[in-house]
C-alpha atoms as one frame of an Amber mdcrd trajectory, in Angstrom:
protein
-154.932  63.165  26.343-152.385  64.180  29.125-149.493  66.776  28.121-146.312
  65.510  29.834-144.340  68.022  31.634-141.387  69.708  29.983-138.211  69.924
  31.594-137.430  73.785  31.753-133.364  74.721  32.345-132.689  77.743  34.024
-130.202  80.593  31.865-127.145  78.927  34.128-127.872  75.468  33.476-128.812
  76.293  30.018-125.649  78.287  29.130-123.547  75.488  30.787-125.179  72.556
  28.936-124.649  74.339  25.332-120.903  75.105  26.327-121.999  79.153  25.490
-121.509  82.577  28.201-124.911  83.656  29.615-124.758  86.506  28.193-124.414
  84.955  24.857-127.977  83.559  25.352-129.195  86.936  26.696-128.143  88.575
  23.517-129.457  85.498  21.581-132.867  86.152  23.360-132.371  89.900  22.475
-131.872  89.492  18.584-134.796  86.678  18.799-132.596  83.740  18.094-134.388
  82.477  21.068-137.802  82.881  22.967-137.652  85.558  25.546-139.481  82.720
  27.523-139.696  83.217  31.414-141.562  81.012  34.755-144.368  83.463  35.295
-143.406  82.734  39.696-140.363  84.575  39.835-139.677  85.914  35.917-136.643
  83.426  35.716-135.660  83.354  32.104-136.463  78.851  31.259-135.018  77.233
  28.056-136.506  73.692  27.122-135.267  70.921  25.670-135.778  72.376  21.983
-134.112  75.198  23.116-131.143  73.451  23.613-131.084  71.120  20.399-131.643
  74.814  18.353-128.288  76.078  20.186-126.384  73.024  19.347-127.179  73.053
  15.716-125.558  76.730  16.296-122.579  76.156  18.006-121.715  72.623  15.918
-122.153  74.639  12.515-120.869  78.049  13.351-123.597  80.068  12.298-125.860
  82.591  14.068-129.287  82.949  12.094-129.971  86.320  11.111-133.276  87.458
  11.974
């Protein structure tokens, strides 16, 4: 079996395809809404694909998961 590559968005790229502020993702990350994930190179915070379908589903229902 061969594991395809997943595209990984930097926090700018990220924050502008989900139509949120960067640091509205940074505080996301902080309250564990979403992985602290980051490219082990350079310590870049990376967002996937799932990443961004989770922070649709936020923004399109107006609700911020408690955790």
């Amino acid at each position: 079996m061969t594991e395809e590559k997943k595209k990984l968005y930097r926090l700018t790229e990220f924050a502008t395809m989900v139509g949120v502020y960067r640091d509205t993702v940074r505080n996301w990350q902080k309250r564990g809404i979403l992985p602290d994930r980051r490219n082990p190179v350079n310590n870049y915070r990376v967002f996937t694909d799932e990443d961004v379908a989770t922070v649709r589903r936020i923004v399109k229902g107006n609700i911020i998961p408690k955790k």
